[in-house]
TIVO-327194 format. One record per residue (C-alpha): residue number from 1; x, y, z; residue in three letters. Coordinates in steps of 0.1 Angstrom, whole numbers. Each point is the difference from the previous one (the first is absolute). Layout:
// residues N
(atom NUM (X Y Z) ALA)
...
// end
This chain:
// residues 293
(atom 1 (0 0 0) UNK)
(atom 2 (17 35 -10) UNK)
(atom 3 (2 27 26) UNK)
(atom 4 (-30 13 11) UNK)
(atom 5 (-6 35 14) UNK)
(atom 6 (-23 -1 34) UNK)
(atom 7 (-14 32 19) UNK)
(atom 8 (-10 -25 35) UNK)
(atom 9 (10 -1 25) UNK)
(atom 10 (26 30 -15) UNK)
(atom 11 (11 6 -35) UNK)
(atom 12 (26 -28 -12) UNK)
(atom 13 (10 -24 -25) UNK)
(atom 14 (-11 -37 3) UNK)
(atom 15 (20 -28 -20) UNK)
(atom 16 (-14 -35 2) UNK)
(atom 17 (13 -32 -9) UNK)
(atom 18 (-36 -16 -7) UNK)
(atom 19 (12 -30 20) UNK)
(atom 20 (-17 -8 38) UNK)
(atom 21 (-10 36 -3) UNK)
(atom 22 (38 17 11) UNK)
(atom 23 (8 33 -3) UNK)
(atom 24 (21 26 1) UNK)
(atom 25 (-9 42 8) UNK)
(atom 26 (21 27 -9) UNK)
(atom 27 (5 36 4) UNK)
(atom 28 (24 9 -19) UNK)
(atom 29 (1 38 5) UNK)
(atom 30 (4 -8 36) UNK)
(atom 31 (38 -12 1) UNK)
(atom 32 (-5 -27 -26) UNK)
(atom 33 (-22 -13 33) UNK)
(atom 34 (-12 -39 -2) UNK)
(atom 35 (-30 7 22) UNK)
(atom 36 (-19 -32 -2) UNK)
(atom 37 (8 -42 -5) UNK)
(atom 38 (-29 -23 -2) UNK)
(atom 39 (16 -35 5) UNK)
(atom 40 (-23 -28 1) UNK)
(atom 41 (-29 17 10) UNK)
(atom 42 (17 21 29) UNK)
(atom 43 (12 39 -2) UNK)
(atom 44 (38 -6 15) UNK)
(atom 45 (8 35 0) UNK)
(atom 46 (-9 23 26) UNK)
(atom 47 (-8 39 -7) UNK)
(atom 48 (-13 30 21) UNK)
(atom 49 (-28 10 -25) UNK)
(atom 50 (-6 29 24) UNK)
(atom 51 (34 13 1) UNK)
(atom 52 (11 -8 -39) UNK)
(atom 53 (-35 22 -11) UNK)
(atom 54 (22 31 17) UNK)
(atom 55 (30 7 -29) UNK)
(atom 56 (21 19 27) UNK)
(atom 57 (4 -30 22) UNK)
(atom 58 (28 -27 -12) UNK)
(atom 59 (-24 -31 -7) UNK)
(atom 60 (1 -32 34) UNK)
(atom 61 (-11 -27 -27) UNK)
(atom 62 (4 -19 -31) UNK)
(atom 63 (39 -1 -14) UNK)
(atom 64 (19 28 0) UNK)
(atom 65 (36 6 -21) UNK)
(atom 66 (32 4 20) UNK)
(atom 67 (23 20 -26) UNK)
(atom 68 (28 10 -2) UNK)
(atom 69 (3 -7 37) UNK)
(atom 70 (-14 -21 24) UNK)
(atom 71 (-2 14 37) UNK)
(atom 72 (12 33 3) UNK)
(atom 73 (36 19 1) UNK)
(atom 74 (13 18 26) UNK)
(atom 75 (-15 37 -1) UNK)
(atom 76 (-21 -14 -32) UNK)
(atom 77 (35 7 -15) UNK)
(atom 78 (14 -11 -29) UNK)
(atom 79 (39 14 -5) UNK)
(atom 80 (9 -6 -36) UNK)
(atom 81 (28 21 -17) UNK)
(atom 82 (-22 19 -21) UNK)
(atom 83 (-16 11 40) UNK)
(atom 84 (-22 -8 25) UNK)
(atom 85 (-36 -11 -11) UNK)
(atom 86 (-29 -3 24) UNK)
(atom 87 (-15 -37 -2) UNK)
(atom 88 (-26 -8 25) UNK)
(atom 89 (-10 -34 13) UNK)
(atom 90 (-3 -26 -26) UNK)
(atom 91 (5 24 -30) UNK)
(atom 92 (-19 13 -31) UNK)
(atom 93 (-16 -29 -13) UNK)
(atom 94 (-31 -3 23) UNK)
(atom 95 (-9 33 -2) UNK)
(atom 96 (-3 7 -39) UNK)
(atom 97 (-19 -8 -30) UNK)
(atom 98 (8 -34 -18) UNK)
(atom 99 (-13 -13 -33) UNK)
(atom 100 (-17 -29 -3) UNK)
(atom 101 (-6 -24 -28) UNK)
(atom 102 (-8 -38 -6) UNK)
(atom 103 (31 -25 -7) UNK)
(atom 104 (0 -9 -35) UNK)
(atom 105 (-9 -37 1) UNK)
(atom 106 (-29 9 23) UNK)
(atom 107 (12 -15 37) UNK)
(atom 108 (4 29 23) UNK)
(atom 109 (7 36 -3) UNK)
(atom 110 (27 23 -3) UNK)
(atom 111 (4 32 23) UNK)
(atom 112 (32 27 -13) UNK)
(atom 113 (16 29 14) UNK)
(atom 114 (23 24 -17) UNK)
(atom 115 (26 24 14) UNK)
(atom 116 (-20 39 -7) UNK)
(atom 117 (12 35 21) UNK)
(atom 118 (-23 -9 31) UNK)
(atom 119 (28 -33 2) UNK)
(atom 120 (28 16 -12) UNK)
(atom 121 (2 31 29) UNK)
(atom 122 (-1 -32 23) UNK)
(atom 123 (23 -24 -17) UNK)
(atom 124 (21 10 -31) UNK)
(atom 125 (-1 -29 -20) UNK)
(atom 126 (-23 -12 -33) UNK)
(atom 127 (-13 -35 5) UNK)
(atom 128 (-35 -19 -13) UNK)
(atom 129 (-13 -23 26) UNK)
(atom 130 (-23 -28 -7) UNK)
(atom 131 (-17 -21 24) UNK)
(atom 132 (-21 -29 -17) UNK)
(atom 133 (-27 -19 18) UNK)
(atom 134 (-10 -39 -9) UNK)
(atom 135 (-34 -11 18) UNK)
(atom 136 (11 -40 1) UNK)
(atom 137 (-16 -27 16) UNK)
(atom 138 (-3 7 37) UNK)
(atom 139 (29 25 -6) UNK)
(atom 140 (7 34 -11) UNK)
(atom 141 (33 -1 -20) UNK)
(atom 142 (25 35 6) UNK)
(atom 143 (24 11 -26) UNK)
(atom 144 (17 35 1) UNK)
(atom 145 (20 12 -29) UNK)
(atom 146 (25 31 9) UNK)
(atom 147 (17 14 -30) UNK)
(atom 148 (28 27 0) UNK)
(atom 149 (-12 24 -28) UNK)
(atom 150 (26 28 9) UNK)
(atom 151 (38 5 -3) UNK)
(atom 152 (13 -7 32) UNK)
(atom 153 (-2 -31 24) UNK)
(atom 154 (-35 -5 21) UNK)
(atom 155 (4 -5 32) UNK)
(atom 156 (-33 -11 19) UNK)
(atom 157 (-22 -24 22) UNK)
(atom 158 (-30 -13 -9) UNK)
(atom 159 (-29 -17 25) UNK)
(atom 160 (-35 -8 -2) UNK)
(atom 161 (-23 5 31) UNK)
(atom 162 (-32 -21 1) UNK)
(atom 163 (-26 3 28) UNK)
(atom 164 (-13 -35 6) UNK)
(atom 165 (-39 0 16) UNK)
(atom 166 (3 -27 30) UNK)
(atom 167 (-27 -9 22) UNK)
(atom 168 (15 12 32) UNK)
(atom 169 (39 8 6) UNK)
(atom 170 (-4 -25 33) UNK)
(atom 171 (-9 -26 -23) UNK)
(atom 172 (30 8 -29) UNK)
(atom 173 (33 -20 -4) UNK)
(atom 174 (30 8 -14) UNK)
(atom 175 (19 -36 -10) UNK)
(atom 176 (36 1 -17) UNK)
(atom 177 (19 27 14) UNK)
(atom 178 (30 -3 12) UNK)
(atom 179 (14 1 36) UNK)
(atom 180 (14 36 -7) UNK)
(atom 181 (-15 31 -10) UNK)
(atom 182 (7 37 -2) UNK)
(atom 183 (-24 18 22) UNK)
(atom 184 (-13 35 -18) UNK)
(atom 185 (-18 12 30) UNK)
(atom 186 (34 -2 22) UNK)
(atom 187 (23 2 -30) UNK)
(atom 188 (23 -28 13) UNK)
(atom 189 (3 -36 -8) UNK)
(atom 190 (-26 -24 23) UNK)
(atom 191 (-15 -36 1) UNK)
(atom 192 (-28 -4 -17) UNK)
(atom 193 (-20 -18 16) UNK)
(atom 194 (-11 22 31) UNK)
(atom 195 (-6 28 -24) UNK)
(atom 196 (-25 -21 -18) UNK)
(atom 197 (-17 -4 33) UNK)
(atom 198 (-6 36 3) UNK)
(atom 199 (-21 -3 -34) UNK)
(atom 200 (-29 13 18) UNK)
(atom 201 (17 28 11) UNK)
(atom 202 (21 14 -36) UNK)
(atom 203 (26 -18 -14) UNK)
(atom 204 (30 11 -29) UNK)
(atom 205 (25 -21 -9) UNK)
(atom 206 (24 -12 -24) UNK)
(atom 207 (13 -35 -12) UNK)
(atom 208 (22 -17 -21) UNK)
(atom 209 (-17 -33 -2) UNK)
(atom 210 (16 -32 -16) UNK)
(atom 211 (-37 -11 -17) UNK)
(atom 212 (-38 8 -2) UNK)
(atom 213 (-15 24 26) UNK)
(atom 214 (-39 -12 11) UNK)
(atom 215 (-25 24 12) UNK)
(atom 216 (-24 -24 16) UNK)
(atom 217 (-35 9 17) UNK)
(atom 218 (-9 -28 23) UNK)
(atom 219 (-32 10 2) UNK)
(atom 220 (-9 -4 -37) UNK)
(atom 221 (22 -27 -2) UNK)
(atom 222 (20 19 -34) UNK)
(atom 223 (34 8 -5) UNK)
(atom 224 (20 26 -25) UNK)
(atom 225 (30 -11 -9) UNK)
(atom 226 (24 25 -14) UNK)
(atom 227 (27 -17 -24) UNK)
(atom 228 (30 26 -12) UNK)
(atom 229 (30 2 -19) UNK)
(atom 230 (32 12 8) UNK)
(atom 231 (8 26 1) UNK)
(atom 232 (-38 11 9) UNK)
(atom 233 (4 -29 28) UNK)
(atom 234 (-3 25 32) UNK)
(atom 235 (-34 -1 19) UNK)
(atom 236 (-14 28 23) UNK)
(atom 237 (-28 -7 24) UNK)
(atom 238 (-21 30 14) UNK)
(atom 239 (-35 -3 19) UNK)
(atom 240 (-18 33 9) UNK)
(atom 241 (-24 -7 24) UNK)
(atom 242 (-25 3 2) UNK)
(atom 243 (-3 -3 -35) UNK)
(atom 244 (-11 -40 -8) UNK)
(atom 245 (29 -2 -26) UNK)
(atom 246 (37 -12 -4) UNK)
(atom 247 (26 11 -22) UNK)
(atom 248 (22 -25 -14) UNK)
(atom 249 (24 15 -22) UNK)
(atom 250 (26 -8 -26) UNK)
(atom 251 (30 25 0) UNK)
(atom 252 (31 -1 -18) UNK)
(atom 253 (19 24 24) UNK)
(atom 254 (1 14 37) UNK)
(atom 255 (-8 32 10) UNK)
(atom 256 (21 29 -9) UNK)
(atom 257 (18 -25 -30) UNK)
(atom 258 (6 29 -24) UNK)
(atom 259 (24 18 27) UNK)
(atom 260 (12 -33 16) UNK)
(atom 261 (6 -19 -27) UNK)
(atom 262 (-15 -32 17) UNK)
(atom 263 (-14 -20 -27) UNK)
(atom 264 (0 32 -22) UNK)
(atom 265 (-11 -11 -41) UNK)
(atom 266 (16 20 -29) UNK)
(atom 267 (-9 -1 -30) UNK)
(atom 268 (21 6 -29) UNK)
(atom 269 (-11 24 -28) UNK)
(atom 270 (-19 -15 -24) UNK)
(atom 271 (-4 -28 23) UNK)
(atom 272 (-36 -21 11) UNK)
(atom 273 (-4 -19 39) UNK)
(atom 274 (-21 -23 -2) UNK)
(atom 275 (-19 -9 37) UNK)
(atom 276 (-25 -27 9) UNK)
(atom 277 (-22 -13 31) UNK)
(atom 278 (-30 -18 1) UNK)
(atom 279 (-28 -5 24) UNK)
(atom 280 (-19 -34 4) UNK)
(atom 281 (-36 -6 19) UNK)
(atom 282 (4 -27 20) UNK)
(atom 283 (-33 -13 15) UNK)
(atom 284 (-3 -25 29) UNK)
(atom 285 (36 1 11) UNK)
(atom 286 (13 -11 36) UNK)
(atom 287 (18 16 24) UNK)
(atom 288 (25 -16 27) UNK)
(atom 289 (15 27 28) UNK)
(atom 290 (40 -7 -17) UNK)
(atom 291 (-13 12 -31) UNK)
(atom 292 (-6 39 12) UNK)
(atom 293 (41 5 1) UNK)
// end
């Protein structure tokens, strides 16, 4: 089914694979903004209708783009030696207008940003950004495409920051994380596994995990399972209660990357990167207590 505008419950684009009744809804003058994933008869995305219907307020829902950062830098500054550019939290991506068109052998849709002067007074660099979207069997399918349209090498970050609806946060667990995280709310190192306790309460934290990350809601018995690849293999969890959402999130660098260096990309001139993660609906899985580490 091609894309199809909708005016309810607010104006967006609806793309539908025709299969079991999935969909995708898209907002593409809103940060290129995935707002809505119908998997097997459930919406898995959670968004603040209230607060998204307000254009001044940065949207709590759907997927927003993390780019050319993810995180922020210190002083939202970016030192570069052509100067220092102000880059707030996240970056430029989420907050402009994205085309939108269907993919060309009629499986998903294709969202694409362009360097213009709102971009350039905040990051001096020409690049075309793609990020495709493939509806698949219990699955949404993730591919970014980052091309280096200028002169000079790109640096940059790039994340993606789903809001997952869950049933309750007491009744959400997180399975495959490692033993070791990097606490964002104390900026320091930490084990994971007594921040995840304090889901309830707000959560922010980054992995490096050696597999698949589940999401699981024990009350509803489902799972999401985010699959990445290196180098877009770092995860962030963040819970904002009381919000009945979690974000489980692939990003391919740390905060503050583009003035650290940590797991900093550059792309050559002339030059594409391509990035992939998947997530999979997994309905009826189990939980054992080992598995939350």
């Amino acid at each position: 089914m091609p894309l199809t505008h909708r005016t309810t419950p607010y104006p967006h684009w609806e793309f539908s694979t025709g299969a079991g009744g999935d969909l995708l809804r898209l907002v593409p003058e809103r940060g290129g903004l995935l707002s809505g994933w119908r998997c097997n008869g459930r919406e898995l995305l959670y968004l603040d209708e209230e607060r998204f219907a307000d254009p001044s307020l940065s949207v709590r829902g759907g997927m927003p783009v993390l780019f050319p950062i993810c995180g922020n830098l210190p002083a939202d500054q970016l030192p570069l030696p052509q100067g220092s550019f102000t880059l707030k939290q996240h970056g430029f991506a989420r907050d402009l207008p994205w085309e939108l068109e269907e993919l060309e052998v009629g499986d998903g849709v294709r969202l694409g940003l362009s360097e213009s002067p709102i971009s350039l007074a905040m990051f001096p660099f020409p690049f075309r950004l793609q990020l495709e979207l493939r509806p698949e069997p219990a699955a949404l399918a993730i591919t970014v495409l980052v091309h280096n349209s200028g002169s000079q090498p790109l640096p940059f970050a790039f994340g993606l920051h789903p809001y997952f609806a869950v049933s309750s946060l007491a009744s959400t667990v997180l399975q495959g994380l490692p033993e070791e995280c990097f606490d964002h709310g104390s900026m320091a190192p930490a084990a994971t596994a007594p921040l995840l306790e304090l889901l309830e309460r707000g959560v922010d934290l980054l992995v490096e995990p050696a597999g698949p990350v589940r999401l699981l809601d024990q009350q509803t018995g489902l799972a999401l399972e985010l699959q990445a690849e290196a180098p877009f293999d770092l995860a962030v969890v963040w819970s904002d209660p009381p919000r009945s959402m979690v974000c489980l999130e692939p990003w391919t660098a740390p905060r503050g990357a583009l003035v650290s260096g940590e797991r900093r990309l550059v792309l050559p001139p002339g030059q594409t990167c391509r990035l992939a993660c998947r997530y999979q609906l997994i309905e009826g899985s189990g939980f054992s207590p080992e598995d939350q580490e």
